[in-house]
The first five atom37 places (N, CA, C, CB, O) and aatype in JSON, in Angstrom:
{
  "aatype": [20, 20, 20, 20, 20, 20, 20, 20, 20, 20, 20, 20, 20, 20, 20, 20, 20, 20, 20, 20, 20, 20, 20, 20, 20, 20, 20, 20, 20, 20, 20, 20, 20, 20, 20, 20, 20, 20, 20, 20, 20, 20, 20, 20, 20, 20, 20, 20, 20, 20, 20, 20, 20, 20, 20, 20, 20, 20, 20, 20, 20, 20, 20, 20, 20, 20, 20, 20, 20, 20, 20, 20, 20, 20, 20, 20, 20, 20, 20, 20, 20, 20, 20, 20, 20, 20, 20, 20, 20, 20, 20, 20, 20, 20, 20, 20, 20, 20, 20, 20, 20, 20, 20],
  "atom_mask": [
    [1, 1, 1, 1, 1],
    [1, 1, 1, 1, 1],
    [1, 1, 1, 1, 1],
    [1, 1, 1, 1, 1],
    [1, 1, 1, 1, 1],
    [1, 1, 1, 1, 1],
    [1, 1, 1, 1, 1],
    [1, 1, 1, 1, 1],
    [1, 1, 1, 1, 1],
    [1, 1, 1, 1, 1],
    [1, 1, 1, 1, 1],
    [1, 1, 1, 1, 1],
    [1, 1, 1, 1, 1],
    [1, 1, 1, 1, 1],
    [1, 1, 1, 1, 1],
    [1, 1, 1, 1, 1],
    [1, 1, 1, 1, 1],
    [1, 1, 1, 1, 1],
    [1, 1, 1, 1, 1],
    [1, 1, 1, 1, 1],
    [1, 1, 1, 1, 1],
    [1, 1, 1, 1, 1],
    [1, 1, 1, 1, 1],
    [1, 1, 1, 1, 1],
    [1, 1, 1, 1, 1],
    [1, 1, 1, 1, 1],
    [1, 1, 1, 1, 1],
    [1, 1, 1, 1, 1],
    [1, 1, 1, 1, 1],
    [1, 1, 1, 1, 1],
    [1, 1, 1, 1, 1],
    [1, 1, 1, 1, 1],
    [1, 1, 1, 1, 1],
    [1, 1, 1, 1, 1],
    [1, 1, 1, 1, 1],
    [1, 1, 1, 1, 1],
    [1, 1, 1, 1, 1],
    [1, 1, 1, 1, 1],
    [1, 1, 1, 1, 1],
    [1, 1, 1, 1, 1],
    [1, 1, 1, 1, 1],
    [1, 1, 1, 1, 1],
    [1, 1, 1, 1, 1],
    [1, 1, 1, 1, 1],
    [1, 1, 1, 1, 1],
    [1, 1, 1, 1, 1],
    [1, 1, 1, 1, 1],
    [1, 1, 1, 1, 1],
    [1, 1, 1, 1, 1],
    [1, 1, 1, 1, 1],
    [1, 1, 1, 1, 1],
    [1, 1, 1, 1, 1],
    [1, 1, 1, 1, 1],
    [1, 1, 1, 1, 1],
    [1, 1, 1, 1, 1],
    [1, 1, 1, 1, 1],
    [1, 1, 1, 1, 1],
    [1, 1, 1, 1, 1],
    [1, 1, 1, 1, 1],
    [1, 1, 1, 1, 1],
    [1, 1, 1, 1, 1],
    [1, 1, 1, 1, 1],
    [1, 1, 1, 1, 1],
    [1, 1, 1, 1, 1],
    [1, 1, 1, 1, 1],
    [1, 1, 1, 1, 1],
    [1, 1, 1, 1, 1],
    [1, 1, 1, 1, 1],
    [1, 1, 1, 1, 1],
    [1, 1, 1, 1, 1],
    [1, 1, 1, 1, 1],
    [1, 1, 1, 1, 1],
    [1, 1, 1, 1, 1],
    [1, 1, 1, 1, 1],
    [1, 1, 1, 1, 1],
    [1, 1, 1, 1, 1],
    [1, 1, 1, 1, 1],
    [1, 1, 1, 1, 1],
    [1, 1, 1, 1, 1],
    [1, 1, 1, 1, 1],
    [1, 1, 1, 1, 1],
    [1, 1, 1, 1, 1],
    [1, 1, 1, 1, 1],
    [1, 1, 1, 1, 1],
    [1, 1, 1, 1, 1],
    [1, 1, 1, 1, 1],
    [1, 1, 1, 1, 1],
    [1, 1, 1, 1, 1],
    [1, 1, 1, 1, 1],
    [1, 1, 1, 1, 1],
    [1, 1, 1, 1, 1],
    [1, 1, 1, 1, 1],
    [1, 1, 1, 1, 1],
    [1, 1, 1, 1, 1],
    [1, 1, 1, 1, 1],
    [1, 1, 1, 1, 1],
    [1, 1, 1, 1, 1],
    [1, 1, 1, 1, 1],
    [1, 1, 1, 1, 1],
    [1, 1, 1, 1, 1],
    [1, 1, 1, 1, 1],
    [1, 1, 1, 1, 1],
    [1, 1, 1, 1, 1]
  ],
  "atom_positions": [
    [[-102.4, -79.33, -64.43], [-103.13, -78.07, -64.44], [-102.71, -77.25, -63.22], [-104.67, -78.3, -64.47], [-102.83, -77.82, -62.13]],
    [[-102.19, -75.87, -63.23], [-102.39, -75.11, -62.14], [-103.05, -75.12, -61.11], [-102.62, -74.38, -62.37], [-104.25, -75.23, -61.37]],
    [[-102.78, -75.03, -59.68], [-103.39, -75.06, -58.79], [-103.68, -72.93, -58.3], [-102.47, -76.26, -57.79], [-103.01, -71.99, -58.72]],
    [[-104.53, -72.91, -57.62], [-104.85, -71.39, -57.32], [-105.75, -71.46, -56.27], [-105.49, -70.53, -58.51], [-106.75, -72.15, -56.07]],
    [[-104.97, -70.3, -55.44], [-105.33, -70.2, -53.97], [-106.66, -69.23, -53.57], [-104.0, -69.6, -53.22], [-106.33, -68.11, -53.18]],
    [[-107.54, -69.39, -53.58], [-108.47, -68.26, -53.5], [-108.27, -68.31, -51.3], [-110.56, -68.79, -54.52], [-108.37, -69.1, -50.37]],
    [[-108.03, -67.2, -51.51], [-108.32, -66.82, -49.94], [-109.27, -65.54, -49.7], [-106.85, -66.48, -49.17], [-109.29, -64.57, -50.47]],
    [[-109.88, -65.64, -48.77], [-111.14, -65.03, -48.3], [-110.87, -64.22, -47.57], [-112.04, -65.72, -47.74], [-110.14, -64.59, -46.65]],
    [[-111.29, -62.72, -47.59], [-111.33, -61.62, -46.48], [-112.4, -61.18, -46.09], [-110.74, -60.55, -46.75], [-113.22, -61.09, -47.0]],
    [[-112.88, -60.75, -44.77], [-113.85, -60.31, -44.49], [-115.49, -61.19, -44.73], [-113.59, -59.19, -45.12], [-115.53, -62.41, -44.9]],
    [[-116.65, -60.35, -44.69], [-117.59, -61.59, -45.01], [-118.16, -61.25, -43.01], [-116.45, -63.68, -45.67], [-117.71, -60.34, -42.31]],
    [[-119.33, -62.42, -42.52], [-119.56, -61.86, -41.43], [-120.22, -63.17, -41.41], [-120.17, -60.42, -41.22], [-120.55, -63.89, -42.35]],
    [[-120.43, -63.43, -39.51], [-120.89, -64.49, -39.2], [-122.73, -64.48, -39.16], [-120.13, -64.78, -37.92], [-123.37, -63.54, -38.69]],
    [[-123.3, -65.66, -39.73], [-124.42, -65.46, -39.64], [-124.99, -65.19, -38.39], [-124.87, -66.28, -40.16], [-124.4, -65.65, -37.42]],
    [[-126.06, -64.51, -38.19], [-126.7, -64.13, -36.89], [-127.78, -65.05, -36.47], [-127.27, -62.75, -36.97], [-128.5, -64.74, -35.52]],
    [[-127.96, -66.19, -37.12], [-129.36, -67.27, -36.69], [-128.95, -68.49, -37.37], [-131.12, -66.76, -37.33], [-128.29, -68.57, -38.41]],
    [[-129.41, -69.39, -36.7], [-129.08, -70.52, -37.22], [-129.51, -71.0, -38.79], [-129.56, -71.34, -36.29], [-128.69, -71.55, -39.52]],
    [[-130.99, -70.69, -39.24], [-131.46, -70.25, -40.06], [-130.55, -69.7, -41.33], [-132.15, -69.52, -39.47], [-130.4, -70.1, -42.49]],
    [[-130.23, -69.02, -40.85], [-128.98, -67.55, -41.96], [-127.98, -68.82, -41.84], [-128.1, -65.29, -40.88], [-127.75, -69.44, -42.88]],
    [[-127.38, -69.23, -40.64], [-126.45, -70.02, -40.95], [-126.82, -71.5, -41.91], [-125.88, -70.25, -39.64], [-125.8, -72.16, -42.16]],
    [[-127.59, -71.85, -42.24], [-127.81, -72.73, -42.87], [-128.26, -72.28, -44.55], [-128.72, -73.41, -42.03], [-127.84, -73.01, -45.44]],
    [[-129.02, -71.2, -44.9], [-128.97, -70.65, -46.15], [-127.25, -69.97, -46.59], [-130.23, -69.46, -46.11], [-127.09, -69.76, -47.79]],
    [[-126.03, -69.66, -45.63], [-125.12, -69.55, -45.73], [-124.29, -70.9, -46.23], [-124.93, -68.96, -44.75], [-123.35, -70.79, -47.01]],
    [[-124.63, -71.96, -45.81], [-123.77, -72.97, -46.27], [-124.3, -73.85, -47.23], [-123.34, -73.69, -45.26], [-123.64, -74.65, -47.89]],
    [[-125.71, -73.62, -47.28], [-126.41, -73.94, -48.88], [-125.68, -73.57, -49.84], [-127.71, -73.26, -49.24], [-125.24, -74.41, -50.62]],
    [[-125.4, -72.12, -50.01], [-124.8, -71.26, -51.08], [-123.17, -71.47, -51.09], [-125.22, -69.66, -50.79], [-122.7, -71.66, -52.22]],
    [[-122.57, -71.46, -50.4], [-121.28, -72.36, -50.2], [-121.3, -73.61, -50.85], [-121.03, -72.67, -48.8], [-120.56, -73.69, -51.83]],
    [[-122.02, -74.73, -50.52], [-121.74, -75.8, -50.87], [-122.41, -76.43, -51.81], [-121.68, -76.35, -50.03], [-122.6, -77.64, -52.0]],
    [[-122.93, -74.98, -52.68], [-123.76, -75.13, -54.01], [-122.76, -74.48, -54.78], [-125.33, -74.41, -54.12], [-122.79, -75.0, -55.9]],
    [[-121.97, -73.69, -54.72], [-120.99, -72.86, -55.75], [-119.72, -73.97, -55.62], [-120.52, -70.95, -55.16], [-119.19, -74.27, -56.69]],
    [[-119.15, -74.67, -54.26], [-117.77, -75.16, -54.68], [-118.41, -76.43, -54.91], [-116.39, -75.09, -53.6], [-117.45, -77.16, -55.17]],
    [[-119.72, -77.3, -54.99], [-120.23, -78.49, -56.04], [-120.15, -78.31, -57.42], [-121.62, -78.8, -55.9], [-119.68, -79.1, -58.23]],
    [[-120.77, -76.92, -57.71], [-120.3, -76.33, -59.09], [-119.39, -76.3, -59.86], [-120.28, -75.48, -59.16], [-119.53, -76.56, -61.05]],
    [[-118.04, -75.91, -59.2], [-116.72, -76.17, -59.62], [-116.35, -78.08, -59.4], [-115.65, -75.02, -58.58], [-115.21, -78.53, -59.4]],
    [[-117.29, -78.71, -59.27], [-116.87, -80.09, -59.23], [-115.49, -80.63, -59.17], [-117.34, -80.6, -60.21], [-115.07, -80.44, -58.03]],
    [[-114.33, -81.4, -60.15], [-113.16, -81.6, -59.75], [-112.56, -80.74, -59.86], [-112.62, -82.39, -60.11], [-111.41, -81.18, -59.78]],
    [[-112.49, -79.25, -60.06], [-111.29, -78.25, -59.95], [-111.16, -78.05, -58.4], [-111.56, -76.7, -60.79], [-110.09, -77.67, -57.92]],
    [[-112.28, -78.33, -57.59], [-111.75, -78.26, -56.35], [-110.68, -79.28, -55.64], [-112.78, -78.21, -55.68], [-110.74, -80.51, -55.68]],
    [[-109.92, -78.67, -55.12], [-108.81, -79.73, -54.7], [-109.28, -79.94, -52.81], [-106.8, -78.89, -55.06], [-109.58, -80.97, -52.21]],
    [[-109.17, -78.55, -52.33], [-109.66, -78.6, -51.2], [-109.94, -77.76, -50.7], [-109.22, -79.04, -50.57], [-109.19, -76.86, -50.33]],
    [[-111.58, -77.86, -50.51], [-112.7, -76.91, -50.07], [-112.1, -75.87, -48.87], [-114.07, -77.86, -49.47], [-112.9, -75.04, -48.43]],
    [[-110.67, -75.9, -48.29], [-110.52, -75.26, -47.18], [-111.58, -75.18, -46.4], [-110.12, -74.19, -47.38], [-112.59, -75.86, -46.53]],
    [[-111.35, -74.15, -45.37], [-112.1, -73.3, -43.98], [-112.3, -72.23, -43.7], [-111.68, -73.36, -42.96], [-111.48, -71.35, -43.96]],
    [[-113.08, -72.06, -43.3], [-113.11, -71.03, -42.07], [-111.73, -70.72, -41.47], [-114.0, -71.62, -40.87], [-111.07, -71.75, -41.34]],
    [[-111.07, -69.58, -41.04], [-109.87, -69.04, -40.81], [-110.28, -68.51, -39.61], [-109.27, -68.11, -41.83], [-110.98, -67.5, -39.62]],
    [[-109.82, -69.3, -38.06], [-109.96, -68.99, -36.74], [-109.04, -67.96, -36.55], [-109.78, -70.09, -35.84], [-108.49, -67.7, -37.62]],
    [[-108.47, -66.93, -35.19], [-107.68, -65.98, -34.77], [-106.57, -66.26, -35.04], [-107.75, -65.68, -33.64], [-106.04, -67.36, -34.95]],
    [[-105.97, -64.95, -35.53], [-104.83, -65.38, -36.28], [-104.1, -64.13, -35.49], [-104.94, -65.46, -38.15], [-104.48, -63.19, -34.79]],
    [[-102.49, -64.77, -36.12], [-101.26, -63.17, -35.49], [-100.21, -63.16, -36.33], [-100.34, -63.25, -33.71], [-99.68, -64.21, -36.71]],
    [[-99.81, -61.91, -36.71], [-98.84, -61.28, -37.94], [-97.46, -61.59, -37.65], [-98.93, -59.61, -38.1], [-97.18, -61.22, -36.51]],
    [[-96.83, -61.93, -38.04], [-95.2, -62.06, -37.84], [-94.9, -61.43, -38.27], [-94.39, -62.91, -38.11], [-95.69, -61.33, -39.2]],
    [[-94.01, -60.54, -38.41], [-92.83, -59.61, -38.75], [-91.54, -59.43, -38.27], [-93.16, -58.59, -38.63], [-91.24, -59.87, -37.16]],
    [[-90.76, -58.84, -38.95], [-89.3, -58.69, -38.63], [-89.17, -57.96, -37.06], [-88.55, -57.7, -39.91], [-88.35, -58.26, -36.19]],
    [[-90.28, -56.85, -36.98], [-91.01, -55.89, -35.49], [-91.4, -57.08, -34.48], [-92.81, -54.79, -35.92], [-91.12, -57.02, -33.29]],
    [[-91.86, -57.84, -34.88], [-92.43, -58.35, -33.8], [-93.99, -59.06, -34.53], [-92.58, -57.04, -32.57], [-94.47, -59.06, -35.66]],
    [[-94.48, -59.71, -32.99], [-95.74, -60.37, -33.18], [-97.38, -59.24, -33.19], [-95.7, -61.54, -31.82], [-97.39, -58.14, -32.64]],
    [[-98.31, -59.69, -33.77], [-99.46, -59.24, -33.33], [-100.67, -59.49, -33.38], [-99.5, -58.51, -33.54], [-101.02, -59.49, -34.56]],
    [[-101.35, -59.67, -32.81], [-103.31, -60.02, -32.81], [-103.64, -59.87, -33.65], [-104.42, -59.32, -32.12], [-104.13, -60.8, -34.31]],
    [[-103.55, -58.5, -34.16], [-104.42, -58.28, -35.1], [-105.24, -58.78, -36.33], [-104.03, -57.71, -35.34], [-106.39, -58.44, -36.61]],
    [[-104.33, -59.78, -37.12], [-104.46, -60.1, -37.99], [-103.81, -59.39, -39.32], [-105.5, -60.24, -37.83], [-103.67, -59.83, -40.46]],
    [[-103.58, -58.55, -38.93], [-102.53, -57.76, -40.03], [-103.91, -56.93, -41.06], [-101.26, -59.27, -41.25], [-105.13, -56.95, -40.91]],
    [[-102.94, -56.19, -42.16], [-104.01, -55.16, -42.33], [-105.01, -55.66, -43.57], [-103.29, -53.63, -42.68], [-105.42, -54.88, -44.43]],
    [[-105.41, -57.28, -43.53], [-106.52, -57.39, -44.25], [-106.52, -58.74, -44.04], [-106.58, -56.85, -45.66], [-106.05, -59.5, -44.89]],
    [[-107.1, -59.22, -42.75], [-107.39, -60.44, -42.15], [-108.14, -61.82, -43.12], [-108.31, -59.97, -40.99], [-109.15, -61.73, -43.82]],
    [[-107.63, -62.56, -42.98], [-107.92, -63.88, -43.91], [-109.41, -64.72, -42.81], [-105.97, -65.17, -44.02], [-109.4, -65.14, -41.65]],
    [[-110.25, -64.68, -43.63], [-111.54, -65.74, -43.08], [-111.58, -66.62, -43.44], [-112.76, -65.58, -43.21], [-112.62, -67.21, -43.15]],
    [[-110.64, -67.37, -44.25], [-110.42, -68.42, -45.16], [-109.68, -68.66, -46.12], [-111.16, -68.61, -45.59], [-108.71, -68.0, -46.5]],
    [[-110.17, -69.74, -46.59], [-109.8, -70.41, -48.27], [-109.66, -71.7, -48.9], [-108.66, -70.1, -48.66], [-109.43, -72.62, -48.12]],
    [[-109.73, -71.95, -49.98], [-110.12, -73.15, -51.19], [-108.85, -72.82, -52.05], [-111.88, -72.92, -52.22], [-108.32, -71.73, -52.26]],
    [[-108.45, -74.35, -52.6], [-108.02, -74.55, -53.54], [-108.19, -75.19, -54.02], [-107.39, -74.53, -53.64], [-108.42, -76.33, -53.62]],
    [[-108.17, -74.78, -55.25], [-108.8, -75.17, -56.63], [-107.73, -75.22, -57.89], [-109.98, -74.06, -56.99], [-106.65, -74.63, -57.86]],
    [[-108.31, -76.19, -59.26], [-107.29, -76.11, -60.5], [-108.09, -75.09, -60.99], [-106.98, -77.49, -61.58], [-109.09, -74.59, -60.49]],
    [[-107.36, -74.78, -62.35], [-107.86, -74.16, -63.39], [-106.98, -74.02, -64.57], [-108.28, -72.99, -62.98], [-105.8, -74.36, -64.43]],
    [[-107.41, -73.55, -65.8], [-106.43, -73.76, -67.36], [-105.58, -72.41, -66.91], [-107.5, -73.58, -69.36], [-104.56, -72.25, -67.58]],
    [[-105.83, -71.41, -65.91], [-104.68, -70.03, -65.98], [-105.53, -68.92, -64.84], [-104.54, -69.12, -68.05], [-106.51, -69.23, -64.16]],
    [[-105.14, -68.16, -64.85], [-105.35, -67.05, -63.76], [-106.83, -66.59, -64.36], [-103.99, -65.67, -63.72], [-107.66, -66.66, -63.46]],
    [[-107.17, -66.32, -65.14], [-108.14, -65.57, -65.5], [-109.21, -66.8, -65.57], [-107.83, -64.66, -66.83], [-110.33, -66.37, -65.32]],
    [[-109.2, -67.81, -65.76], [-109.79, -69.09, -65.64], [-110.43, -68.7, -64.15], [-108.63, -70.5, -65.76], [-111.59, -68.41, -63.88]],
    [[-108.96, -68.83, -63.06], [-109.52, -69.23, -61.3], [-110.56, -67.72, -60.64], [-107.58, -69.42, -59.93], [-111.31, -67.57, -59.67]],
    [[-110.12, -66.9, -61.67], [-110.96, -65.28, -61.47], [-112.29, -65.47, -61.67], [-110.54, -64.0, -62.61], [-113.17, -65.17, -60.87]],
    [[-112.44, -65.93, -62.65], [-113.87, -66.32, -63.28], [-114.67, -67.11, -62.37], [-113.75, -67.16, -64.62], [-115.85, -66.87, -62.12]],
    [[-113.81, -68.33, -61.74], [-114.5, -68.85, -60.46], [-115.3, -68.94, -59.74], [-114.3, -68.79, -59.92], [-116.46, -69.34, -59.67]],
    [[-113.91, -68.11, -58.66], [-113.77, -66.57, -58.25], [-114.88, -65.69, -57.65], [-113.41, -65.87, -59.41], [-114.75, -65.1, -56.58]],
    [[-115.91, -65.64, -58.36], [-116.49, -64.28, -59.24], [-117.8, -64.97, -58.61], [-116.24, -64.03, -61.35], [-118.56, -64.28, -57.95]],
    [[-118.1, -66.51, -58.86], [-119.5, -67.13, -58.14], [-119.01, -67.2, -56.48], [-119.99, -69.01, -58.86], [-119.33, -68.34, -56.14]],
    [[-118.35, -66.5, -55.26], [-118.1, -67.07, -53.98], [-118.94, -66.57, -53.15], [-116.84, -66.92, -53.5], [-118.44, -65.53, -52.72]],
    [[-120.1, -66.76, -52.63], [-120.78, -66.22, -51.81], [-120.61, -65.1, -50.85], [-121.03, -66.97, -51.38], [-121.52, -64.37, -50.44]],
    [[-119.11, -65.04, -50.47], [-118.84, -64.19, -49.64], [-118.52, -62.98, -50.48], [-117.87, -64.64, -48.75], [-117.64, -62.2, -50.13]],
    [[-119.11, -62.86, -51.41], [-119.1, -61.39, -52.12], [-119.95, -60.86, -51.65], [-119.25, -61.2, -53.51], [-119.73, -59.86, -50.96]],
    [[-121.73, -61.49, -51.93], [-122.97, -60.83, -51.5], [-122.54, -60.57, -49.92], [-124.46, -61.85, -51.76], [-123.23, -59.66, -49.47]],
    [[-121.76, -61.02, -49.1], [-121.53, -60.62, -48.09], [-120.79, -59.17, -47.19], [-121.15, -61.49, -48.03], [-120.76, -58.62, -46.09]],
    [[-120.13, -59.07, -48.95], [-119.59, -57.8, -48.64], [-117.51, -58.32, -48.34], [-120.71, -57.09, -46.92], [-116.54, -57.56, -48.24]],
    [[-117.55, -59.58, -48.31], [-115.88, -60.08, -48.82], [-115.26, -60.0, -49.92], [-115.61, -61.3, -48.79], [-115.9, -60.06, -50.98]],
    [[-114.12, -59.85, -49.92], [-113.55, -60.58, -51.07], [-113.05, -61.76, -51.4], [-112.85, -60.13, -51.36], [-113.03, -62.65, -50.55]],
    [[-112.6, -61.97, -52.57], [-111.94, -63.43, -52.77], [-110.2, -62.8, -53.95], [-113.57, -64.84, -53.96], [-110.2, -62.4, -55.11]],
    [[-108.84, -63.03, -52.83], [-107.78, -63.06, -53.88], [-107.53, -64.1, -54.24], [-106.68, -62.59, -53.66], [-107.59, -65.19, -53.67]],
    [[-107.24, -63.79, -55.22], [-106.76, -65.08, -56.56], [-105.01, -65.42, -56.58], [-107.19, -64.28, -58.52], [-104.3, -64.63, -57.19]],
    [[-104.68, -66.06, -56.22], [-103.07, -65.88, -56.46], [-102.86, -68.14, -56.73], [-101.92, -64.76, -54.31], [-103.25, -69.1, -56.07]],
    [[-102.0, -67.98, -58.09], [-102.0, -69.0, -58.24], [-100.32, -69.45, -57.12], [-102.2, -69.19, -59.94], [-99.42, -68.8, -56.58]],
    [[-100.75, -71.04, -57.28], [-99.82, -72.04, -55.97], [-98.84, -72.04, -56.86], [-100.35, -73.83, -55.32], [-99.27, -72.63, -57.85]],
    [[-97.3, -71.56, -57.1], [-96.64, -71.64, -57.64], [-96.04, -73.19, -57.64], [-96.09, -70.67, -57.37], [-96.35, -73.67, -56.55]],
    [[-95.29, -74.18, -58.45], [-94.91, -75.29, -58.25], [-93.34, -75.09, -58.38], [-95.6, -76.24, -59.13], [-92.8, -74.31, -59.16]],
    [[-92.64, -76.01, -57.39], [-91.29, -75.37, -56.76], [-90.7, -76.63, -57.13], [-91.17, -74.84, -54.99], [-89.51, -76.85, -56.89]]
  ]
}
């Protein structure tokens, strides 16, 4: 079965420990959900820097990664559907879908 990369943009750190703990309820109630299509729950995405042909940079480039999971699924519109339950939506993130090509 296909593997597919959901990576995470944006989204925000909880402000109380509290928030942080109803935050990882809902996390680790949606990728239990997906039961074995998860392959691996990924992380959290610490400071990152852009490579380019120009040169290096802090920034993170122009749509910074907070993460990501991989997961199977029967096809693209399958891992969308997912997808679609990731908490870091109500957060105001997104989630891209791009399947793991096999080489």
């Amino acid at each position: 079965m296909p593997k597919f990369m959901f990576i995470y943009h944006g989204g925000s750190a909880p402000e109380s420990p509290e928030e942080g703990a109803k935050v990882m309820a809902a996390w680790t109630a949606w990728l239990d959900g997906m039961g074995s299509a998860v392959v691996d729950m990924g992380n959290p995405a610490g400071p990152s820097r852009t490579v380019s042909a120009s040169g290096v940079t802090d920034d993170g480039g122009a749509n910074p990664v907070s993460g990501y999971t991989l997961v199977t699924a029967a096809d693209l519109d399958a891992a969308v559907g997912m997808a679609q339950g990731c908490p870091i939506l109500s957060d105001g993130g997104s989630v891209e879908v791009a399947e793991a090509m096999e080489m």
